[in-house]
C-alpha distance (Angstrom), angle and dihedral (degrees) to the residues before:
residue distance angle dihedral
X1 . . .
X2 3.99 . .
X3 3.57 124.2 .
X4 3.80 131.6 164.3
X5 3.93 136.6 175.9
X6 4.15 115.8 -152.6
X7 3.49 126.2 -175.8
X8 3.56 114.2 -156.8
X9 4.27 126.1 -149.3
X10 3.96 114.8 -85.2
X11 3.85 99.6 -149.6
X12 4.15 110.1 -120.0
X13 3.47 103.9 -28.6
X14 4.09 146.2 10.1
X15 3.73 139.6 -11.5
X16 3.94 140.3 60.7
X17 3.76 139.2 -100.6
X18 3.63 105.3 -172.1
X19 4.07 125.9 -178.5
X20 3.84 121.4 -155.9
X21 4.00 107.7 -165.5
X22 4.21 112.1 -172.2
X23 3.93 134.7 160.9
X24 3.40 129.4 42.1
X25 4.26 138.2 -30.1
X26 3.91 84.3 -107.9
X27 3.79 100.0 29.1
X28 4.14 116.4 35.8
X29 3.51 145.4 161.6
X30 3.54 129.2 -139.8
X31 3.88 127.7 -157.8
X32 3.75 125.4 -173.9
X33 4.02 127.7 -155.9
X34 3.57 111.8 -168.9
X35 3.61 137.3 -42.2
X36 3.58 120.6 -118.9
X37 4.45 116.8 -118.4
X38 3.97 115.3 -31.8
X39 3.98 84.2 -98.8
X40 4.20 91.0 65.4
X41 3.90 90.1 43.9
X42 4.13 87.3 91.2
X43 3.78 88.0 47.7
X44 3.95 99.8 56.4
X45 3.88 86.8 41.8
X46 4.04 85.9 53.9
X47 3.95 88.8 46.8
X48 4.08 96.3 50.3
X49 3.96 88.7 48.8
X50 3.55 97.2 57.0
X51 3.67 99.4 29.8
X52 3.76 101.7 39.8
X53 3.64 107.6 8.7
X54 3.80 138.8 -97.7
X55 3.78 101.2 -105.0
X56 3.85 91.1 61.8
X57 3.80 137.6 124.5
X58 3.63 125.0 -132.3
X59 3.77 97.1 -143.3
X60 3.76 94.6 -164.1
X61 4.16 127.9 13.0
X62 3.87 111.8 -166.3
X63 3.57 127.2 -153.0
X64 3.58 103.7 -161.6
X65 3.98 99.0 -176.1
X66 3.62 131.1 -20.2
X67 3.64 101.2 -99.2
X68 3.63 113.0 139.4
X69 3.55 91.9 -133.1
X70 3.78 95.8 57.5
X71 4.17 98.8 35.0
X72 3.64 106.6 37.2
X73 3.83 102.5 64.7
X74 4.34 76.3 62.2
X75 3.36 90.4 73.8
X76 4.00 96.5 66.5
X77 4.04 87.1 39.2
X78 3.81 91.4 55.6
X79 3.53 91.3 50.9
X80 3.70 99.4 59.1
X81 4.04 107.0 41.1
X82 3.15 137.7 24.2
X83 3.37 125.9 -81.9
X84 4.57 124.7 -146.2
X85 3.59 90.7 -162.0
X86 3.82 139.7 -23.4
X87 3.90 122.7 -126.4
X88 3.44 123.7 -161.5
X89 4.15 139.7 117.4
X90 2.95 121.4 -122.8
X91 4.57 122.8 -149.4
X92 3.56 89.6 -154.2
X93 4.16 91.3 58.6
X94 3.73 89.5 74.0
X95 3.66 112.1 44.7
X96 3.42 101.2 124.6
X97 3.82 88.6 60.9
X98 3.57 97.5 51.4
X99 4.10 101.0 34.2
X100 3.73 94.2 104.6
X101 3.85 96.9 57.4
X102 3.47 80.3 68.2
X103 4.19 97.7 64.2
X104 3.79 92.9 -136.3
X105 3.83 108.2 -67.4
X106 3.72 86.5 117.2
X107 3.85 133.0 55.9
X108 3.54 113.6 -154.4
X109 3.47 100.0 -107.4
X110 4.14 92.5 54.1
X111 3.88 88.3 47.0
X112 3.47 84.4 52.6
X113 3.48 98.5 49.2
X114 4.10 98.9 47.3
X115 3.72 87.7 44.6
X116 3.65 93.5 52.7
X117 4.09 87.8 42.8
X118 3.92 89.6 60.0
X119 3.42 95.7 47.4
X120 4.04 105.1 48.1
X121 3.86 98.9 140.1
X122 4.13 77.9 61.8
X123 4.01 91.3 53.3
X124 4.09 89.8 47.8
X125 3.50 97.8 53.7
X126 3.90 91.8 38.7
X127 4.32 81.3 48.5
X128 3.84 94.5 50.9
X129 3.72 89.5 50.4
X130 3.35 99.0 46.1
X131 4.02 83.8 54.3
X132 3.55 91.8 59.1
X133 4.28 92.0 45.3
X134 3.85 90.7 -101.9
X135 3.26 129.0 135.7
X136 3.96 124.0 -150.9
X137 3.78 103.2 -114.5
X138 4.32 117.5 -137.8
X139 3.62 109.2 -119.2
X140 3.91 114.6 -146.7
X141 3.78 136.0 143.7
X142 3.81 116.6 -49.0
X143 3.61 87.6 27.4
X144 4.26 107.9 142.4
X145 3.92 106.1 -156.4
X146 4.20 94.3 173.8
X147 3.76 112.0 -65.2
X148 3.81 92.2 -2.1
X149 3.49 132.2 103.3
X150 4.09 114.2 -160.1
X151 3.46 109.8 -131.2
X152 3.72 101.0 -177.7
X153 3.01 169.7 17.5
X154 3.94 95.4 76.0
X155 3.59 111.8 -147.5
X156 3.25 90.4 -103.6
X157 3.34 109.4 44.6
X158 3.96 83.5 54.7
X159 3.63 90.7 62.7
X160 3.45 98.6 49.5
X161 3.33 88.5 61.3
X162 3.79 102.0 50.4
X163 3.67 91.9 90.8
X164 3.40 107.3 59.8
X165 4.13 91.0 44.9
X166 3.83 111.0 135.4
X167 3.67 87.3 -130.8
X168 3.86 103.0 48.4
X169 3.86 121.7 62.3
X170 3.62 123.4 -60.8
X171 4.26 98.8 -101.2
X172 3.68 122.5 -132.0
X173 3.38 100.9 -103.2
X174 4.73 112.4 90.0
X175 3.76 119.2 -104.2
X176 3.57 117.1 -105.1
X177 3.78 115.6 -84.1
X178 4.24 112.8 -84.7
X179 3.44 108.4 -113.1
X180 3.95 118.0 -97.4
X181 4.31 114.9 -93.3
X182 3.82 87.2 -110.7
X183 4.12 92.0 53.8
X184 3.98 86.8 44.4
X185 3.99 88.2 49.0
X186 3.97 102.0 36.3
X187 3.73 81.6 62.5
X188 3.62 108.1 56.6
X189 4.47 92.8 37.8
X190 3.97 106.4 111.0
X191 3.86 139.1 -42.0
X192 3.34 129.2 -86.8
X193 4.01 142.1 -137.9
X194 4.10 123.9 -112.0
X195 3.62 129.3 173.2
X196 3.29 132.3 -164.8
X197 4.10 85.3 -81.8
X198 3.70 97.1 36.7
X199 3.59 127.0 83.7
X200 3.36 138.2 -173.5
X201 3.69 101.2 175.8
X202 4.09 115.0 137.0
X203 3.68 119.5 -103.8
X204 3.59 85.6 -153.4
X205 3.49 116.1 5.9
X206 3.96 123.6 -177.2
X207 3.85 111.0 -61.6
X208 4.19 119.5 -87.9
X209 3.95 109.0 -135.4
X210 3.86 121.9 -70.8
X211 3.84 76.8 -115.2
X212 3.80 94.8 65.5
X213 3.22 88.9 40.5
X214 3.82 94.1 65.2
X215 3.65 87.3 49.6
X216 3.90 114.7 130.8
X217 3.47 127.7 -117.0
X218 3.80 123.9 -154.4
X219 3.42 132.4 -177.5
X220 3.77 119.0 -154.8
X221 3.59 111.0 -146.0
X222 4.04 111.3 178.9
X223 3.54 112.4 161.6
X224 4.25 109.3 -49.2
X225 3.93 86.8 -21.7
X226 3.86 122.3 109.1
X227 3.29 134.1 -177.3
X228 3.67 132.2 161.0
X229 3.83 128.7 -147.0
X230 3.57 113.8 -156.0
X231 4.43 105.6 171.3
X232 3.83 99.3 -171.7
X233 3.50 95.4 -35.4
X234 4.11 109.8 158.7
X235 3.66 133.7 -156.5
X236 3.27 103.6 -63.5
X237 3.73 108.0 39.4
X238 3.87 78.2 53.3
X239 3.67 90.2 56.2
X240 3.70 95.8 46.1
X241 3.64 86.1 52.0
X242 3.70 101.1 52.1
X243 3.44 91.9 49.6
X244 3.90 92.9 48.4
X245 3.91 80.8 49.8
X246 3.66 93.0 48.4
X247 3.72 88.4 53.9
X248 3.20 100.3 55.9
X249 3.93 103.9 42.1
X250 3.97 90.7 -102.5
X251 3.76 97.8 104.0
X252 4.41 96.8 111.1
X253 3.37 123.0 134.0
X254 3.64 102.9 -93.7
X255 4.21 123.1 -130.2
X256 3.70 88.0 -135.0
X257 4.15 130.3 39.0
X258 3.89 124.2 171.9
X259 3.56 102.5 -142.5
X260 4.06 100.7 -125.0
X261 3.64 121.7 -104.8
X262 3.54 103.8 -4.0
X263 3.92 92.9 -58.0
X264 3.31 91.1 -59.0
X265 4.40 106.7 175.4
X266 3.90 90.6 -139.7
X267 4.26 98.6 58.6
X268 4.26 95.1 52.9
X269 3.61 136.0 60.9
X270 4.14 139.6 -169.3
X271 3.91 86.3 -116.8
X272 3.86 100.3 40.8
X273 3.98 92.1 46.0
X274 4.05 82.1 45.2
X275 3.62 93.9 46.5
X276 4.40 83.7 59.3
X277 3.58 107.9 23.7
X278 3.45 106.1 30.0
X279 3.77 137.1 -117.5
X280 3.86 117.1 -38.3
X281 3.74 111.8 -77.7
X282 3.66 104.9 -179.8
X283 3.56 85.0 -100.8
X284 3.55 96.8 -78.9
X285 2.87 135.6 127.5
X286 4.13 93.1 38.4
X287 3.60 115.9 -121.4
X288 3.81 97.3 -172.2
X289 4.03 139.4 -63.3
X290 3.74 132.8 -54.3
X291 3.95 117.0 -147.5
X292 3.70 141.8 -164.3
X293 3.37 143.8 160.7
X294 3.85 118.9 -148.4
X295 3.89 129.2 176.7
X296 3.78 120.5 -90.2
X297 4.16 83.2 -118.5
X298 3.99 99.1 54.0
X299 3.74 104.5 77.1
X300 3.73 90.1 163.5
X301 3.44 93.7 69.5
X302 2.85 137.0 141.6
X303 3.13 97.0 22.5
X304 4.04 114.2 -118.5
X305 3.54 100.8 -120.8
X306 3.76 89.3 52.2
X307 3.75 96.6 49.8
X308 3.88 89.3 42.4
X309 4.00 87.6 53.6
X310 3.41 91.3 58.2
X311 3.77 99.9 47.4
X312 3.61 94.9 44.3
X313 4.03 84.7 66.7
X314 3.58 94.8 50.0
X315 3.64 111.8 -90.2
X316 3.70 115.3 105.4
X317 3.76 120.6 -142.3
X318 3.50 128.1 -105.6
X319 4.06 122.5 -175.9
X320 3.80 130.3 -177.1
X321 3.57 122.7 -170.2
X322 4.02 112.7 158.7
X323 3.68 86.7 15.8
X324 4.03 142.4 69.1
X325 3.87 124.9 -124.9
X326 3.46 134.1 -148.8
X327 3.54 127.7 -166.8
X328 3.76 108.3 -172.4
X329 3.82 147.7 160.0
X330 3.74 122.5 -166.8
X331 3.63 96.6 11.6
X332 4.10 123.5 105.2
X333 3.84 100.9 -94.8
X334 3.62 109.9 -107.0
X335 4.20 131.9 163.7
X336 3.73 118.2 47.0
X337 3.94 136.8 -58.9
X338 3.58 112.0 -85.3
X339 3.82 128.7 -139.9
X340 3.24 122.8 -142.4
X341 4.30 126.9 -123.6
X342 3.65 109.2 -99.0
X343 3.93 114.4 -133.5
X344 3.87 115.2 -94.3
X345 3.60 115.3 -141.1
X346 4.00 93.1 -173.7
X347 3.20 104.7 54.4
X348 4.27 133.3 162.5
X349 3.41 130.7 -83.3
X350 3.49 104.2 -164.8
């Protein structure tokens, strides 16, 4: 049966707007991840009226973290169809399980509140479903949203992360120590050469947000078709969720993988991208496509070493800026050809 993936165009800068299309030509689905800043919010809307219609439902609207620049452009969307069910956590849900790392400046009503007061794009959508007798639905491990599988966060692994948040209170506990002027320096000195059998990709490169790292990951699963969805998931949110996937007999290489956070070199490493697409193969033979969209302003992404790790293990890259993607099987072609990245043997170092 037909199912299709599209990533739409983020305007200048971050975040995702992700379709899901399942079922049949007469009888589909559609599933939405995300949706870019509140500025792009008009744009998806535009795309889903001339591509799918205007007297649609969205049966499922993700939330995958709550990054402004991935949840706000929601708000528009959930104004204009109709939505099955919303899907998004939300920090303020769990205060009395985090209170304490807080040592007692806050009660739990004015943690609460100032958590709540960061986050108001969160409190609008959660409003305008609550206005139409919906409530916003958690989204943890073992959740099924349609096709898709969540990988992770785990509950609890999302609340561990709560504190340290950039838009809840700093905790109690000190911030890791800044790294030394010669670390800071070593980083940014020249570029260096990869083949197709050389990498330079960090073991353990500096840490992605807390944020990204409560990112979920989906895998769509719709008959032999895989693809996985990754928003700006980093290395170990990845990890958890190959080893949820692993579990559970779901850990395949898929067809499809969004590279995370715009191919950022601080959300993917050699073992995680091993742990899903397999040892390095010299990028031949091809065991399916890498996507990502990245803002029309953010020529530096993604970042060469990233794209390069991901063709070396057989998936060639694919990027959209200005444009949409589809990936799709079953479905009438529609949008234009794609290209795919070519590999960079200079790549940076910093």
């Amino acid at each position: 049966m037909p199912f299709a993936v599209e990533f739409l165009p983020v305007g200048d800068s971050d975040g995702d707007a992700i379709l899901v299309q399942y079922g049949t030509e007469n009888n589909w689905y559609l599933n939405l991840t995300d949706g870019g800043y509140a500025s792009i919010g008009e744009k998806v809307v535009e795309h889903i009226h001339e591509h799918y219609g205007r007297d649609i439902t969205i049966h499922h609207m993700v939330v995958s973290h709550a990054d402004n620049d991935h949840a706000a452009g929601l708000i528009e969307v959930f104004k204009n169809f109709r939505v099955g069910t919303l899907w998004m956590n939300r920090p303020w849900l769990y205060a009395h399980e985090v209170i304490n790392e807080f040592h007692g400046n806050w009660t739990v009503d004015g943690w609460i509140a100032h958590v709540r007061s960061k986050h108001e794009y969160l409190v609008e959508l959660e409003n305008l479903a609550r206005a139409r007798g919906m409530e916003p639905q958690e989204i943890f491990q073992g959740a099924q949203i349609g096709p898709c599988t969540v990988l992770a966060p785990s509950r609890e692994r999302y609340i561990q992360l709560i504190p340290d948040l950039d838009k809840t209170p700093p905790p109690y506990r000190s911030d890791a120590a800044p790294k030394s002027l010669f670390e800071t320096a070593k980083a940014v000195l020249e570029r260096v050469k990869e083949t197709l059998h050389i990498e330079t990709l960090e073991p353990n490169p500096p840490a992605t947000s807390a944020s990204n790292e409560t990112s979920v990951v989906q895998l769509a699963v719709y008959e032999n078709h895989r693809a996985l969805l990754t928003a700006d998931a980093g290395p170990d949110a990845l990890a958890e969720a190959a080893r949820y996937a692993q579990q559970h007999g779901l850990l395949v290489r898929p067809d499809l993988v969004q590279i995370p956070h715009q191919g950022s070199r601080r959300n993917v490493t050699p073992a995680v991208l091993n742990a899903w697409l397999g040892e390095p193969n010299g990028g031949t033979p091809e065991r399916g496509h890498a996507y990502v969209m990245v803002g029309a302003n953010k020529p530096d992404h993604p970042r060469k070493k990233v794209k390069n790790a991901f063709i070396r293990r057989g998936y060639p890259v694919y990027v959209g800026r200005t444009g949409w993607m589809r990936m799709y099987w079953g479905w009438q072609k529609r949008g234009t050809a794609l290209t795919p990245e070519p590999f960079s043997y200079d790549v940076e170092d910093d």
